[in-house]
N, C-alpha and C positions, 0 to 999 in steps of 0.2 A: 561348035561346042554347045553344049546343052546347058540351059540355065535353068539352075536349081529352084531356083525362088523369083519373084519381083522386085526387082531393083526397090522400086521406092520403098516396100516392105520390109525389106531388109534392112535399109537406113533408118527408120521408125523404130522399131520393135529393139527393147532394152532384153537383158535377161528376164525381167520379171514382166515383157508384154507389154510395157510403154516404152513412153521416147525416150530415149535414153539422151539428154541436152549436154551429157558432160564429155560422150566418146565424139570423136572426130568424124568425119562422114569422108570415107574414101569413094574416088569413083569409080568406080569396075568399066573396064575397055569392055566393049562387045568383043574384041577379039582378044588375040593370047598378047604375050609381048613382044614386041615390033621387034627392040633393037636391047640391049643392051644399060642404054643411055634412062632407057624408063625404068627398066630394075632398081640401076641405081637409085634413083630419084625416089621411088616407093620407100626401100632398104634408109635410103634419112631420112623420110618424114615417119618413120619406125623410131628410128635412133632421137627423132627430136620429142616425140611424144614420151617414150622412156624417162629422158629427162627429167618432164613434169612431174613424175610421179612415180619417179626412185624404182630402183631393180628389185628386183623380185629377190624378200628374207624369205629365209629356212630359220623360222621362230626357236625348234629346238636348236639349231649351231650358232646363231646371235644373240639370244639373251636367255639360252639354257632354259626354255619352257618345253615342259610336257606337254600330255593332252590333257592333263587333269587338270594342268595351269594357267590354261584357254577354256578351261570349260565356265560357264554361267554357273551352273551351282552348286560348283567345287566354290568359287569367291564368294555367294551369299554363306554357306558353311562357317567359311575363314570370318566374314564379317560378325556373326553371331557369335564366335567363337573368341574374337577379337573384343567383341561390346561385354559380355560375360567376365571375361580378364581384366578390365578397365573397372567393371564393376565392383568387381570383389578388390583388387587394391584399391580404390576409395572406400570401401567401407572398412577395409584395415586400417587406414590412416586414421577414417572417425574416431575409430575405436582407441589408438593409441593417445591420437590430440586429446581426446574427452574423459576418457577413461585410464588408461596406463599411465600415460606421462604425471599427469596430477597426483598418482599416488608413489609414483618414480623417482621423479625430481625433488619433491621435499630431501628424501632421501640422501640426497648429496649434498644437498645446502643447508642441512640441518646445520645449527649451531652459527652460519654466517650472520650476516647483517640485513642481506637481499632481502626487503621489504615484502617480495611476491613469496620469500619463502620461508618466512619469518613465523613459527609454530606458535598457533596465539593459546593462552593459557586460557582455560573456559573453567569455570568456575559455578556449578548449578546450584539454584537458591531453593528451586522446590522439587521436592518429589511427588512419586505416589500418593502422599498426604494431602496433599492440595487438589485445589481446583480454581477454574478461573471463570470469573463471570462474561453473558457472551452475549446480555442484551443491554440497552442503552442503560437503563438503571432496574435494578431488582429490588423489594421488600422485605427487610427481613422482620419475620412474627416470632411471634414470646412464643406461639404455639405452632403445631402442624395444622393452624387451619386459617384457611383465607379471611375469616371474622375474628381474627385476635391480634391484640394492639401490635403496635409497628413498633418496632423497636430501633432502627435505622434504616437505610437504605447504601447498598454498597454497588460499582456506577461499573462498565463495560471496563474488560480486560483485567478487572482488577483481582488479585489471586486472595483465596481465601483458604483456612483449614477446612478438611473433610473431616466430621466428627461420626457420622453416619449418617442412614438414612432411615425413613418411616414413612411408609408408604408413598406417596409422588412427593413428598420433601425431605431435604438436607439439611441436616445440624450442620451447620459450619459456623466459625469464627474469625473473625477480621481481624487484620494483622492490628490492629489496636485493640482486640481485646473483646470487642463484641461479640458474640454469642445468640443464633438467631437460627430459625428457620426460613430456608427458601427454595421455591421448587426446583426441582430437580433439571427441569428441562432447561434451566435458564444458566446450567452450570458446565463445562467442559473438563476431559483431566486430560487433557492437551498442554501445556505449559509454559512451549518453547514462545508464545507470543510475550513473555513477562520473565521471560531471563534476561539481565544485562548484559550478561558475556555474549551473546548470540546475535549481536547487535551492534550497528552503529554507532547511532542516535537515541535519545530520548525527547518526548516530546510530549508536555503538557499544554494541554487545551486552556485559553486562556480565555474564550469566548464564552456568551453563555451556552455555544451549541455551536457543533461543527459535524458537517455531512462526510462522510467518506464514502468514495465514488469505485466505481470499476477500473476506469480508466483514467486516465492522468487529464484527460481533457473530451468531455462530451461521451461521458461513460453515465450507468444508471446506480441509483443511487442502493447502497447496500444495508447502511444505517447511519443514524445519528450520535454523536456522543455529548458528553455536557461538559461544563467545567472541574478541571482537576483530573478530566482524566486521562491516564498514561497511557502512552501508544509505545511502540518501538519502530525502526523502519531501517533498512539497511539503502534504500539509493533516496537521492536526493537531488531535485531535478532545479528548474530556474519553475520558481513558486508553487513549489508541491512536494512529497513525499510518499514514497511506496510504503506502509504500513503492514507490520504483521498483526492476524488477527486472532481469534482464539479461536482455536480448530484448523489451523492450519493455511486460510487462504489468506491471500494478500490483499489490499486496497490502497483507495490515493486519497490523498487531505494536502486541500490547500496549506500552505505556510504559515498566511496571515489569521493572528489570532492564536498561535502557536508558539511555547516557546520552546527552544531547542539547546539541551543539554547534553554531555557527556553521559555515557549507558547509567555509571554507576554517581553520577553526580545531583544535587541536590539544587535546588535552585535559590539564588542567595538573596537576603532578605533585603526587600524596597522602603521607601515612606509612606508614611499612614496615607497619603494623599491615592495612592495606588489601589492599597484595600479600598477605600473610599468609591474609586471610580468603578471598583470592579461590584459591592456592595449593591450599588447605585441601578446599573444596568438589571439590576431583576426588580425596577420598582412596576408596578402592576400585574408580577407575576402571580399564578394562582397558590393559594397557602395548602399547603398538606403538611399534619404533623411528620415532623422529621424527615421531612424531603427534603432534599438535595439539587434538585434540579429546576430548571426552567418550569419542566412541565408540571410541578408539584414542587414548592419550599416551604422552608419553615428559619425562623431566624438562628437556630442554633445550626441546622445546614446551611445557611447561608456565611454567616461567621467562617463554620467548618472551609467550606471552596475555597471561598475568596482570600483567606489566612494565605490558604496550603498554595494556591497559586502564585502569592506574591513574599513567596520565604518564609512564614514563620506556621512550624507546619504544629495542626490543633486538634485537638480530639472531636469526636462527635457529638457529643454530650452536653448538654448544657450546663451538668454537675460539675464534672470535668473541665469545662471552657472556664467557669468559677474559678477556677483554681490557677488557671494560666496566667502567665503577663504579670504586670505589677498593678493593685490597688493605688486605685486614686482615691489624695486627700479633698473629699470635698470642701465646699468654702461656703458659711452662712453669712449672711449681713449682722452684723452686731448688735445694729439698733435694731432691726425688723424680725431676724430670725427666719429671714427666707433665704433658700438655698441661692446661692451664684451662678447662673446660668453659665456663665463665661469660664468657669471651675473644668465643666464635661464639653472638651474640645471633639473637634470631626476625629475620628476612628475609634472614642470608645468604647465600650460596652456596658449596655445599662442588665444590670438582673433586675429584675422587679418581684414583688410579693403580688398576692391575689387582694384585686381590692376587697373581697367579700370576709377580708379575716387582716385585721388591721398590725398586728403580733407575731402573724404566722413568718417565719424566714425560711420557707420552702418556695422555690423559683417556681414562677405560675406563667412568667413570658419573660422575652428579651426584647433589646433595641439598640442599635444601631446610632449614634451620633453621627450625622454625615456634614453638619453645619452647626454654631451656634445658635440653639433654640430649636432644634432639628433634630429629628430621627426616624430613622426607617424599622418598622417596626408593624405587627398582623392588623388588618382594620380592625373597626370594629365590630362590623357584621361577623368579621373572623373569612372570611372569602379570599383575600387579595394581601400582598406584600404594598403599604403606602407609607410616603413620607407623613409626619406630624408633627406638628408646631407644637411647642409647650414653652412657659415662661416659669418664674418663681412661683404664679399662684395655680398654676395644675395641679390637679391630683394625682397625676404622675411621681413629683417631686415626693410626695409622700409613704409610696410604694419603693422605691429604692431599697435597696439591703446591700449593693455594692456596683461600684463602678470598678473596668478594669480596662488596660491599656497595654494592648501588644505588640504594637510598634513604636519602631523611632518618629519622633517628629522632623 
């Protein structure tokens, strides 16, 4: 009998030309078969190998596949086609969770109790007519020109009337009443940062100056604001608050130094000890008429803050502030005819005349009683907010035209 091949060759060599280590290695007789008995013996190490490795499927008559259901990329297809489908019901679902349901659901639970779905009544203070201030404090001028007297200063977020405009400034008026030009760029007609109903919280500054930041922690800083003034803020975290701002973005402000009220609530009036300390904190600040702030006061803006933060809320004027509170009865010595020091307690208000006109009863400055024989009150270079000692023989004592007192003791 004639041999096809080489034995050892043929034990080596796999379908693909290498060793194939997983088929068995039969040994080929050089001759045919002998008897019977060797057949057999082949025929079970046939049937024992089967075994191993299960009879031969017909894929279509055992689990019903095609050829197209065995092919490689008939199933890349099916998978594409599977990721596509998966895609599009999750972004149906976004759309129903975020968008349909919220405007769905009211819908059913109108009129119940359910807190989530409870129609909050909103109630708008400004309109079109307004605008709202968007820098830390603005100027206002008797005139449209950056060289004419200052007539107040009105402080970030704060909404004011639009009266019109002339050329880069705005006539507007302050919900008390003032009347001023300010430029233009320093004004928003954005609104929704200074509606109550849209809101939370409210939250007045109680510091002389508080930063508001990007981020709730290790964010940059966006700007400054000063005392007195209103913020609004809808979340409210452990020592911080997300703030709305004018024009629309948001920011964070620590707590401290902050007080926090009801949207449309008022903050209730403390002891004079409180104006006092809050007074106090701008002693060496720099003087600017009718400033309001840190970075520029004057004593009838200082009056003005420090009132409005601790409840008793004041005009900006010093005409005005004249007329607030109750008149205190001075107290002279009998036998001497010097005033009583001890008469003008911490938190009054001194009006003074100009010393240059001894008759005159038009207010020429103010001061502060923070101690007896004490008040804070402009140096006298006119530069700095400083305390001052005076007794019965100052010349102070002689300028007087009226003391007034606008807190409780």
């Amino acid at each position: 009998m004639k041999k096809s091949g080489n034995k050892e060759t043929r034990a080596k060599k796999s379908l693909f030309g290498k060793k194939d280590d997983i088929m068995p290695e039969f040994e080929l007789k050089d001759r045919g078969v002998r008897n019977i008995g060797d057949a057999a013996r082949f025929l079970d190490d046939q049937n024992d190998y089967s075994k191993d490795f299960g009879e031969p499927e017909d894929l279509r008559e055992k689990w019903g596949l095609g050829v197209k259901d065995i092919a490689a990329g008939n199933r890349k297809k099916k998978t594409i086609f599977r990721g596509l489908t998966a895609l599009a019901v999750t972004v149906v679902m976004i759309v129903a969770v975020f968008y349909a349901l919220p405007r769905i659901l009211p819908g059913f639970f109108k009129g119940t109790n359910i807190e989530l779905f409870v129609e909050k009544d909103v109630t708008y203070d400004y309109d079109d007519s307004y605008r709202v201030v968007k820098d830390m404090a603005v100027s206002v001028m008797s005139e449209p020109d950056p060289a004419s007297e200052y007539v107040t200063q009105v402080l970030f977020n704060e909404p004011v009337r639009y009266e019109g405009e002339e050329g880069d400034y705005t006539l507007i008026t302050t919900m008390d009443g003032i009347s001023g030009y300010v430029k233009s760029s320093s004004l928003t007609s954005d609104t929704a940062s200074v509606e109550p109903d849209l809101h939370e919280y409210k939250l007045i500054v109680s510091d002389t100056s508080k930063n508001i930041m990007t981020h709730a922690s290790q964010g940059t800083l966006i700007t400054r604001v000063a005392m007195n003034t209103v913020l609004y803020a809808d979340v409210k975290r452990d020592g911080v608050y997300q703030v709305a701002l004018p024009g629309g973005d948001m920011g964070w402000i620590g707590s401290s130094g902050v007080i926090e009220i009801g949207p449309r609530e008022e903050i209730e009036e403390v002891s004079t000890r409180y104006f006092v300390s809050s007074a106090l904190s701008f002693v060496n600040s720099s003087y600017l008429p009718r400033g309001i702030t840190m970075n520029g006061m004057s004593i009838e803006g200082l009056v003005y803050v420090c009132s409005s933060v601790n409840g008793v809320e004041m005009p900006r004027t010093a005409q005005e502030q004249m007329d607030m509170g109750e008149e205190v009865e001075l107290q002279y010595d009998v036998v001497t005819g010097d005033l009583m020091i001890d008469s003008i307690i911490p938190g009054d208000i001194l009006f003074l005349r100009s010393p240059y006109m001894d008759s005159n009863t038009q207010i020429y400055e103010m001061a502060i009683c923070t101690d007896t024989g004490t008040l804070l009150m402009v140096s006298g270079s006119g530069t700095t907010i400083r305390l001052t000692s005076f007794d019965a023989d100052s010349e102070l004592c002689e300028r007087i035209i009226c003391v007034r007192r606008y807190f409780s003791q």
